[in-house]
C-alpha positions as CSV (number, residue, x, y, z in Angstrom):
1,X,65.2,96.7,134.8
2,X,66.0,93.2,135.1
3,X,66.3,92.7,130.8
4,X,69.2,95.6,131.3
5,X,73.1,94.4,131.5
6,X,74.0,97.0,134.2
7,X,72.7,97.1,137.6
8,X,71.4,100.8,138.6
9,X,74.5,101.4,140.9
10,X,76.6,101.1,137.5
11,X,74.8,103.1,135.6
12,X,75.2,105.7,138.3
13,X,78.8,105.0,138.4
14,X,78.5,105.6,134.6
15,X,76.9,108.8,135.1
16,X,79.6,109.8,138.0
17,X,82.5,108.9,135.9
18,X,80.9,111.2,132.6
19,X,80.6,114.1,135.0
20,X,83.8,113.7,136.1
21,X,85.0,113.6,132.5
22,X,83.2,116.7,131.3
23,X,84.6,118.6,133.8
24,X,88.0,117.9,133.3
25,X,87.3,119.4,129.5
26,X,85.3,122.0,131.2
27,X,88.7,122.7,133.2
28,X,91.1,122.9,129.8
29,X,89.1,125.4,128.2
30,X,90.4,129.1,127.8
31,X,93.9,130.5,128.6
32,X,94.0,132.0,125.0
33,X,95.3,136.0,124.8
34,X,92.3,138.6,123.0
35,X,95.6,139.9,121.3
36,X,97.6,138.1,119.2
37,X,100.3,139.7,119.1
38,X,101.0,139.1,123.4
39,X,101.8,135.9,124.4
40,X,99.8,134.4,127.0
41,X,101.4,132.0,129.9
42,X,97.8,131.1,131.2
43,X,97.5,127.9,129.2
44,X,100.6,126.8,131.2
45,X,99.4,126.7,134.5
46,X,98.7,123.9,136.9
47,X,94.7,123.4,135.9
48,X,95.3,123.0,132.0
49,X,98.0,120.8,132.4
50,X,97.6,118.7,135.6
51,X,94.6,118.6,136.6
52,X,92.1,119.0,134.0
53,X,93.6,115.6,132.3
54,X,94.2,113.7,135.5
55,X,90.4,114.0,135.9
56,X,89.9,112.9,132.2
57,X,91.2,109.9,133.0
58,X,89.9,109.3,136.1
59,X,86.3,110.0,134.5
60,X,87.6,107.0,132.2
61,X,88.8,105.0,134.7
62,X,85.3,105.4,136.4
63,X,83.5,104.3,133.7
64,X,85.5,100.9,133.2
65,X,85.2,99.9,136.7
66,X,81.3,100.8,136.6
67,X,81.3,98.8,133.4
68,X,83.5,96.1,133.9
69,X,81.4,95.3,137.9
70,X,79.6,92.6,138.5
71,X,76.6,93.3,140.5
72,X,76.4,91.5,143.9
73,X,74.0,88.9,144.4
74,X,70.9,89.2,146.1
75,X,71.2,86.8,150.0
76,X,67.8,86.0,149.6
77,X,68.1,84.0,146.4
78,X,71.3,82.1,147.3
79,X,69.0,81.1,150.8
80,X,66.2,79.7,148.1
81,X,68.4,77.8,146.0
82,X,69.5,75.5,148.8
């Protein structure tokens, strides 16, 4: 894996941060009425509109950081350079 730009830690940070993301959409789905003539308040409630897009952008947040990381260096090579 050493010809691959991320290290394996970001790409399970990657992986973390998209699971995080999809459930946030998971979360926004529903709260529609089967009638429609009645008027439905469900899509108002506190998972629709705070939560499920706080954890959208968290999910992205996530994913930057994992991106943007630069892996740590290995001690035993800095002790061979010297």
């Amino acid at each position: 894996m050493s010809n691959f730009s991320l290290s394996s830690k970001n790409v399970r940070l990657v992986l973390v941060g998209l699971i995080v993301m999809v459930s946030g959409y998971i979360l926004m789905i529903g709260g529609g009425s089967n009638d429609p003539n009645v008027f439905s308040y469900a899509m108002f409630d506190f998972r629709r509109l705070v939560l499920s897009p706080v954890l959208v952008i968290l999910g992205i947040v996530i994913v930057i950081v994992a991106i943007m990381r630069k892996p740590k260096e290995n001690q035993s090579t800095d002790n061979t350079k010297k």
